[in-house]
C-alpha positions, 0 to 999 in steps of 0.5 A: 923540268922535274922537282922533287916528288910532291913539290912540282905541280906539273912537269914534263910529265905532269899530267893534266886532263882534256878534251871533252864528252861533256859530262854531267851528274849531281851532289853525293860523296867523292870517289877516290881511284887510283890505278897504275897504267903503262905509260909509253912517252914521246920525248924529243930528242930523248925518244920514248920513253916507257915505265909504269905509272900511278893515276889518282882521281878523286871525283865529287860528286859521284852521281847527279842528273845530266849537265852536273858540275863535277870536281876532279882531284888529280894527283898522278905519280911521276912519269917514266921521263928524266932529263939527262943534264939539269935545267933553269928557268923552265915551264911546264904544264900537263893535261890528263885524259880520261876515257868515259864508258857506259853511260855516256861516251867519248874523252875529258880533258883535266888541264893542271896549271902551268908552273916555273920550275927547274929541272934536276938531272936524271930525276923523275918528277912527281907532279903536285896534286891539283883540282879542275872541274868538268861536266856530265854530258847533258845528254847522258843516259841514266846509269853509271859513267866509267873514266879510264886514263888513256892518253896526258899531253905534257908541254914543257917551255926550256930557255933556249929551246921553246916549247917541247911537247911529250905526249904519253898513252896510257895501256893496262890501267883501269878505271878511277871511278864511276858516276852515276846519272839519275833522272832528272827530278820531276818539275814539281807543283807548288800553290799558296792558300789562302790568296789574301792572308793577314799579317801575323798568319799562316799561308798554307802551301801544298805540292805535289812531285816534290823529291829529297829534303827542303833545303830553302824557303823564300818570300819573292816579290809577284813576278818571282823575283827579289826573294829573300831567304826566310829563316826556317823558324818562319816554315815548316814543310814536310815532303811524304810520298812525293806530297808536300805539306806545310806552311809559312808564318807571315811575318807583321814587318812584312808590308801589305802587298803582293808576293810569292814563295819560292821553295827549294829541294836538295832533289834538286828542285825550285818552284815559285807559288801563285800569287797571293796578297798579304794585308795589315792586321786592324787594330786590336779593340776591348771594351767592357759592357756594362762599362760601370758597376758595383764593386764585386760586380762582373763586366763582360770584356771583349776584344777583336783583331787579336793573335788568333787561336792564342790567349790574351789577359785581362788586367785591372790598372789604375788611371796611371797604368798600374796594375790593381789587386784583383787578380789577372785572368787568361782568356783564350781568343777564337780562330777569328781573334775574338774573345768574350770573357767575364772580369771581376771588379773589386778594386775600387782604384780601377780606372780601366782593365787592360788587355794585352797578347801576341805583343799588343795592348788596348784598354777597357774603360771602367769605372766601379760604383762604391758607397750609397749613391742617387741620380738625379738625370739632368738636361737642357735644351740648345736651340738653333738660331737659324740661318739668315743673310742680310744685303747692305743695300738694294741696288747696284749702280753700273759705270755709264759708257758712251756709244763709239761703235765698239763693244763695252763693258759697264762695271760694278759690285754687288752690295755686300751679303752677310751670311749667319748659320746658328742652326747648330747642325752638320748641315752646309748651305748654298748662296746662288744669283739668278738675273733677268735681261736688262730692258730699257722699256723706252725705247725696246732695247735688251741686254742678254741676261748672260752677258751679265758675269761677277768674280765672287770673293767670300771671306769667314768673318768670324774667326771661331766659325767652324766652318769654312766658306767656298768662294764660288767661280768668276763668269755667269752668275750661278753660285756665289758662295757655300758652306759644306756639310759637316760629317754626323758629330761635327757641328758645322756653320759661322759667319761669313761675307760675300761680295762679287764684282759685276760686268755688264757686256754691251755691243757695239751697236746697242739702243742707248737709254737706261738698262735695268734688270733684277738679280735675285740672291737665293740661300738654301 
């Protein structure tokens, strides 16, 4: 079950780490230790064996809080055990033990992997180097963890036989390393100011107890989840006496909505900021006041909504967007990205001056007054035409019915009314009906004004109308039809139709005779 030395990576005596005192510790560097320890070796059928023996462990990293991940690296010289005849087909694996003192206590275990192998006559194996990792005891004090080699357990499967355990104790050797268990760091503090920030801004980020370096910087959706790593051209933290300062730029391709930040220390440390709401940047705005001069003559060009605190340039162009020959100007925007800044007009191509900064670009309009020049103001008047309607005719004819001791319904149609709105205005009007009961006076008989109903049906007749018509609800009669008002600039009105089909409800039992009542149509 031996190899050659170094080409084994366990054998019968093999070692291999385990049990456990759960250990655990942080980041620094690696600790290489080696010590030689007496070993003393059970073997059956052979007895025991004794001899010295070299232990190396590697331990990364060497200090950290309670709980910490460590890496051993394992590499033990071969033990004092040979087999007396050679051996095929064999398996082996190892587990070395090592003896914690300080503070924490108890045993770790460092299992190497099972290998095939076979085994030469009377020649010491050298098992092959291997890594396992294990863990600080959460519960360990603060100070510094010893580990001694104390005992490996080395299971070795021949053909024939099974398996075949050798335990070896370990004497006289000393320790291979040391970790030291910090403090756990401090839950630190973390708050996002201002709570709503534009795009294409700083949100400030202040903090308090933050320990070691900041390793990284991520934008997270409200909840703290979905974060995505920022770019550390986007932050610039700095941690002084516990203190954080800083801030991170945020970005115009992030969407207006609600996030966090999440920052991260090598300490290490992680907390997510309160909320904050990031919205759209408006639109940038130049104008030029007065819009129009004399060659020579300045226009004061301002502007609204650009990079704050940076600089925009004023360009003179052409219709077409090329640039004139006056010469550009740099302007420097406010906190706010406002600027106000004189610019002079001398080239008399110049159709607008155009604004550009941050990567943005808006125009100026502007138009350069040359040679001898007379006004004459010119006006006229636009007179409304009013708004009117018309009916086709007066009166509506209801279907007659015949008593039968049942309810009926007399039906008919309202004369078509013709609606004109030339009053060149934004304003909408309404077309509402009115009706009286229906009484026969001959003999005292009343119809119910409400037993009255229509179903109106409105049409636009002129297709150039500006406005559309809004047909009114089928039942009692109530609106007819109606135009909506138009917002300030936007003329409204046209010519339309509105018709209705009419029911007249009669009960069952109902004085006979001829029913009349007035329906009156109202525009306003």
């Amino acid at each position: 079950m031996f190899e050659p030395r170094k080409k084994v990576a366990a054998g019968l005596g093999a070692a291999v780490i385990a049990g456990s005192a759960g250990l655990v510790a942080m980041a620094p560097a690696a600790l290489a230790g080696t010590t030689t320890v007496n070993a003393v070796c059970n073997v059956p059928v052979i007895g025991t064996k004794t001899g010295p023996q070299d232990i190396k462990v590697d331990l990364s990293p060497t200090t950290g809080a309670g709980g910490t991940t460590v890496t051993a690296s394992v590499d033990m010289g071969p033990p004092p055990i040979t087999s007396p005849f050679a051996i095929a087909n064999a398996s082996a694996q190892s587990t070395l033990t090592l003896q914690m003192s300080g503070a924490a206590t108890g045993t770790v275990d460092l299992p190497g992997p099972k290998v095939n192998l076979d085994i030469p006559a009377n020649i010491a194996i050298d098992p092959a180097p291997y890594t396992v990792t294990f863990q600080i005891p959460a519960g360990a004090g603060v100070g510094d963890i010893t580990f001694t080699p104390v005992s490996s357990q080395n299971l070795t499967t021949l053909p024939g036989f099974g398996d075949q355990v050798a335990p070896c104790t370990y004497t006289g050797g000393g320790s291979i390393g040391t970790f030291t268990v910090k403090a756990p760091p401090a839950d630190p503090t973390l708050v996002a100011a201002p709570g709503s920030v534009e795009q294409n801004s700083q949100l400030g980020l202040t903090g308090t107890k933050w320990e070691g370096n900041i390793t990284k910087v991520s934008l997270c959706d409200a909840a703290g989840a979905n974060c995505q790593a920022l770019p550390a051209q986007l932050y610039s933290l700095n941690v002084a006496n516990g203190n954080l300062t800083g801030g991170v730029q945020i970005v115009d391709q992030v969407p207006p909505g609600t996030y966090t930040v999440k920052v991260e220390s090598d300490a290490p440390q992680s907390k997510t900021s309160n909320s904050f709401t990031v919205t759209g940047v408006p639109p940038v705005t130049a104008s030029a006041s007065p819009s129009s001069g004399d060659l020579g003559q300045a226009t004061v060009v301002s502007g609204d909504n650009w990079v704050k605190s940076g600089n925009v340039t004023l360009q003179g162009q052409t219709s077409n967007g090329t640039a004139t020959t006056d010469a550009p100007v740099t302007v420097a925007t406010d906190a706010n990205g406002h600027f106000s800044s004189p610019y002079t007009v001398n080239d008399k191509n110049t159709a607008k001056i155009n604004v550009s900064g941050g990567g943005k670009s808006a125009n100026a309009a502007y138009t350069p007054k040359f040679g001898q020049q007379l006004a004459q103001n010119t006006s006229g008047t636009v007179n409304s035409g009013g708004l009117s309607f018309q009916q086709a005719a007066a009166g509506i004819q209801l279907s007659p019915i015949t008593l039968n001791g049942k309810p009926q319904t007399m039906t008919g149609a309202l004369n078509q009314v013709a609606v004109q709105d030339f009053r060149g205005d934004v304003l909408g009007w309404d077309l509402t009906g009115q009706i009286t009961d229906f009484t026969n006076p001959e003999k005292g008989g009343v119809i119910p004004a409400n037993s009255f109903s229509w179903k109106p049906a409105c049409a636009v007749t002129n297709p150039a109308s500006p406005s559309q018509v809004v047909t009114g609800s089928e039942g009692n009669v109530g609106l007819l039809c109606k135009q909506n008002a138009n917002a300030p600039g936007v003329v409204s009105g046209g010519e339309f139709t509105a018709d209705a089909s009419t029911k007249l409800a009669v009960p069952a039992w109902q004085l006979s005779g001829t029913y009349t009542a007035t329906l009156t149509l109202t525009l306003i």
